[in-house]
N, C-alpha and C positions, 0 to 999 in steps of 0.2 A: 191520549192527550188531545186536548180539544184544538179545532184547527190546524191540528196537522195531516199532511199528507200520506199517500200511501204512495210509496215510491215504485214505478213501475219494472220489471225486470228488462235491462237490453236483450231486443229482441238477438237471438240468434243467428250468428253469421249464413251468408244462404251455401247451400253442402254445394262443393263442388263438385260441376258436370261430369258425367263418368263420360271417358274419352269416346269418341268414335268409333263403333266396329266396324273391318274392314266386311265387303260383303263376304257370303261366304262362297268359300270358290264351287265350282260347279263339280257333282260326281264324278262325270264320266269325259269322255276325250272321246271325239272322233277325227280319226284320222284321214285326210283323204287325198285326192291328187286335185287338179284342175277340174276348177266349175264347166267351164265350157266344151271340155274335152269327155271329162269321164262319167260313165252309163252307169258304172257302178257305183261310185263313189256320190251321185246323183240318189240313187236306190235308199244304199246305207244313210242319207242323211233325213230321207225322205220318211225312212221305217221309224229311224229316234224319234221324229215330230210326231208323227205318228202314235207312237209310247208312251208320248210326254214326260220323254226324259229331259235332264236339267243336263246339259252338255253343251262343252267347247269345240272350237274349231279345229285341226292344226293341219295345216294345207303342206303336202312333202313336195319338195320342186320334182318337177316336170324331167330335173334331169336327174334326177334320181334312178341308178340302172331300174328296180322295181316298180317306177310309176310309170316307165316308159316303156316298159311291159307290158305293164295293164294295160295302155292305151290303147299299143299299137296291135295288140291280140295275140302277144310273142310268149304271153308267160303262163307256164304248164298249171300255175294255179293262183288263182288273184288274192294279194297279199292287203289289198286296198280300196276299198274302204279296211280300218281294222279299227275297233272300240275297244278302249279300253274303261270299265266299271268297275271299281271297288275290289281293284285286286284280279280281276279276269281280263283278259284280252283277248278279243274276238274278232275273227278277222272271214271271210268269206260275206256276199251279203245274206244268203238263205241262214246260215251260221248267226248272222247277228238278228236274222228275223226272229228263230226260234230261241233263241237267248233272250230277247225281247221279251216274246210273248213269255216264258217263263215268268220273267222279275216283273212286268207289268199284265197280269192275266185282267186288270180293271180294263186295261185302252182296247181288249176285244178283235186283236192284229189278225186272228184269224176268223171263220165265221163262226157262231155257235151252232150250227145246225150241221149236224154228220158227215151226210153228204156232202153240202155247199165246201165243207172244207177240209173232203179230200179232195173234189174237183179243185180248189186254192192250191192245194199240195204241188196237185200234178202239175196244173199249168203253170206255175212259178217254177217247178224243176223243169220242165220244158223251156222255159223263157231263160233258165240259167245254164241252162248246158247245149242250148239247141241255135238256129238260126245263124248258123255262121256266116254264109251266105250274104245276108242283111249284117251284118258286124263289119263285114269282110268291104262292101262297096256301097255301105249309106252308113258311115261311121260318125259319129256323134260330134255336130256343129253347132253349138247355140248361135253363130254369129252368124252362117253362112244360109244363105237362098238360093240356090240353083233351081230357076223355074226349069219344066221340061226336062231335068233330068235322065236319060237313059239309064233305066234299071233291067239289068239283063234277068233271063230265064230264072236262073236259081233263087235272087232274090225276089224274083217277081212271085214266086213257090213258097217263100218266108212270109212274106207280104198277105198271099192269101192264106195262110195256117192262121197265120195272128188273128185276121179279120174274121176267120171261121170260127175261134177260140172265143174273139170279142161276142160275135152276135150267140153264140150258145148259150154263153153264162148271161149273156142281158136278158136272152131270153125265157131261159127257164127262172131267173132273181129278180126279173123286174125294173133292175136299173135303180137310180141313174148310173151306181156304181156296178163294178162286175159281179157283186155278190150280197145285189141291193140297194139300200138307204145309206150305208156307212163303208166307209172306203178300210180298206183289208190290205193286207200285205201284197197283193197281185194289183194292184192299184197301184203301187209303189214300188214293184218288178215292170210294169208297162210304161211307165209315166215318162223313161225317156226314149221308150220304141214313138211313144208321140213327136216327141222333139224329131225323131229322125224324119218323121214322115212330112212334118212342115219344112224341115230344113230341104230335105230333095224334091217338092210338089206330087209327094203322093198323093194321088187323089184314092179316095175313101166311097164307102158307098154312104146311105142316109143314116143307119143305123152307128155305125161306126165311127160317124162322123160326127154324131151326139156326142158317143162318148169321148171324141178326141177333144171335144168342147167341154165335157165336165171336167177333164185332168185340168184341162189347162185354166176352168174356173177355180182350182184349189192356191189356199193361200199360200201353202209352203211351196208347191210347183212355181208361183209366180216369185215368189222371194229368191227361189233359186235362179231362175232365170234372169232376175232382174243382177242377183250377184255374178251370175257368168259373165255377164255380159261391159259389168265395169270391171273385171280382176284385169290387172296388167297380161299382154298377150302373151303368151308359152312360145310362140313360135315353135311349133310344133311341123314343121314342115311335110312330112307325111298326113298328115292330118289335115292338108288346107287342098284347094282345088282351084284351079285356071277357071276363072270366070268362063269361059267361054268351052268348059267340058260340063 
């Protein structure tokens, strides 16, 4: 028909937004006691970064009988740090390294070369069942500074193993890390024998003292420490020291 129109279709309501996903929650759980206090539970979070696992926090109190165990060097086996992944739960730290390196063989937790990592083996079982000594009377303070500390004979004998352990592996790996260019599991078994040693004024020789400066250039090392150091105090009174000892 002449002059008429063509009538256009109404356009189409617009589809409604599909709701929000919430994020999705994280794999794994790690468990641990106090940032400021604990060596181990320091390790265990230090290995997940490490992994590049996708995991949550969940801090057990201080007065928990088992955290206060672990601290104070009372308990026949350390229940804490403990991970839990996908149905497993894993609790020792050498236990959650090698559980690691399984599910994530991409992050390289140990070294690839033979040797280099059974020397990682040794030294991280040595660093996990040894140096009591050093556990025993320079125990883990992120908050505290005791210039001039007295460190008697025995730990001053922990003291030098470590340093002899550090300059070995820098030396036959090249550094900057213990076993190279890329930081390993034994990186993140020492990372808080470092904190012990700024906390009490160990002094270091040149070599050692590099590497005390590479842990402490690492970004999850400094995240941890920056977290110990705001958590609410534990009052952990065995744990604290008279300014003036």
């Amino acid at each position: 028909m002449s002059g008429s129109k063509t009538r256009k279709k109404p356009a189409a309501p617009p589809a409604p937004a599909a709701p929000a996903q919430p994020p999705a929650a994280p794999r794994a759980v790690l468990n641990i006691s106090t940032r400021n206090y604990s060596s181990w539970s320091m390790r265990g979070w230090l290995l997940a970064r490490l992994a590049g696992l996708d995991f949550s926090v969940h801090i057990v109190s201080p007065e928990d009988p088992q955290a206060r165990a672990e601290l104070l060097n009372n308990s026949s086996s350390i229940l804490l740090p403990c991970l839990e992944h996908e149905g497993a739960r894993v609790w020792d730290t050498l236990g959650i390294a090698e559980y690691l390196n399984e599910q994530f063989p991409e992050a390289r937790l140990f070294p690839g070369d033979r040797v280099a990592r059974a020397r990682c083996r040794s030294i991280c079982g040595e660093m996990h069942a040894g140096f009591q000594a050093l556990r025993a009377s320079l125990p883990m303070n992120l908050r505290a500074h005791v210039p001039n500390f007295p460190v008697w004979s025995a730990a001053r004998a922990d003291i030098a193993r470590i340093q002899n352990l550090w300059r070995d592996c820098l030396a036959q790996w090249g550094g900057p890390w213990l076993f190279g260019a890329e930081k390993t599991v034994a990186d993140a078994m020492f990372a808080p024998v470092v904190t012990r040693f700024r906390s009490y004024d160990v002094k270091l020789d040149e070599v050692c003292e590099a590497y005390a400066r590479t842990v402490e250039s690492w970004p999850d090392f400094q995240e941890w420490v920056q977290a110990a150091r705001a958590e609410p105090e534990a009052r952990i009174t065995e744990l604290e020291f008279d300014a003036e000892f």
